[in-house]
C-alpha angles and dihedrals in degrees: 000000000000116000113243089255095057091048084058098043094055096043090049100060088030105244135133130228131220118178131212110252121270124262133002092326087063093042103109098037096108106025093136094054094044078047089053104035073050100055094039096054082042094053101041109013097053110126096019113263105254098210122158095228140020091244082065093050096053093043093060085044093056087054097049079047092056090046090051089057088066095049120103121207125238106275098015125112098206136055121266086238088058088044092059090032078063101044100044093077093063083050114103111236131278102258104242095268142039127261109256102234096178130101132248116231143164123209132169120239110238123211097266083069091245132118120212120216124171093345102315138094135236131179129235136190107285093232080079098071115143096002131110120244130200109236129204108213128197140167088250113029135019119228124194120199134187095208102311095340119112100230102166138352129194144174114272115263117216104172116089110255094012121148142200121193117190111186100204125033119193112201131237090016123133101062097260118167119169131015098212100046130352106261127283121309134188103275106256110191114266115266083029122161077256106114097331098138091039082107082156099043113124103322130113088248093088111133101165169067121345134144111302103249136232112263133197140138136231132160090279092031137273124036106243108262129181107229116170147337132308123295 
């Protein structure tokens, strides 16, 4: 049964899904696509990349993908990059704005002027205390609005416990400027070179590398902590 995001994902930049079937009779299905996502973890990922963001992951991805688009199979006579260049004409076009992949919470601030969300804990601005607050999250960053006023932003924690203090939210910084996509954008075809190795661009699938964060303990969690700069 697909999940409700999914559904909208899919409907959103107007594809359909099919699925392997389930069990050993389904194991083989998609033996090319296990082979490549292999290779390609083997040629670029070994040893893992030791970078300090996500934005700094995806940036070296986007180079190995602009090197791949200069590879030739064994047997081919053309670049990978000239076979898609070839392709991309018979794809429909990118809809005018990005799929939000980020989650919708709710927390309440606490009076430590924090907000804890999966474990972590943000800060807000203290004259929150007590409210509840509507959170953005993605896999990469974490957004905090009163209403539809941007009120905080921060990247994104993903140890358990871990904390970020920011002494002084302005609010409104950051750029934001919808909540729900990130503003209009020239129409790429789908499946474009745009982003297409950005596996760890703004979903909940995240599983990886992002800043170490700042730990400590108190009786309601972490001790306050000033990290960074202003948002």
């Amino acid at each position: 049964m697909e999940s409700e995001r999914w559904t909208l994902f899919r409907s959103h930049y107007g594809f359909d899904a099919f699925y392997c079937m389930p069990g050993e009779d389904g194991a083989h299905e998609k033996g090319g696509v296990e082979q490549e996502g292999g290779r390609f973890r083997r040629a670029h990922l070994v040893p893992v990349p030791d970078v300090a963001s996500l934005e700094e992951l995806n940036a070296r991805l986007t180079t190995i993908d602009e090197a791949e688009d200069e590879r030739m199979l064994r047997g081919k006579l053309t670049t990978v990059g000239f076979n898609f260049r070839i392709e991309q004409d018979e794809l429909a076009p990118l809809p005018a704005e990005d799929f939000e992949c980020g989650i919708t919470l709710t927390p309440k601030v606490e009076r430590t002027s924090r907000i804890t969300v999966r474990q972590c804990y943000y800060s807000v601005p203290a004259r929150f205390i007590g409210q509840r607050v509507r959170v953005l999250l993605r896999g990469d960053e974490l957004l905090v609005f009163n209403k539809r006023e941007l009120v905080a932003r921060h990247p994104r924690l993903t140890l358990r416990g871990g904390c970020r203090d920011v002494l002084f939210h302005q609010p409104g910084r950051g750029g934001h400027r919808n909540p729900r996509g990130r503003g209009r954008r020239p129409g790429p075809r789908a499946g474009g070179r745009q982003g297409r190795s950005s596996a760890l661009g703004r979903g909940e699938r995240r599983t990886g590398a992002v800043a170490a964060p700042t730990t400590g303990r108190s009786a309601r969690g972490p001790a306050p902590t000033a990290v960074g700069g202003p948002l």
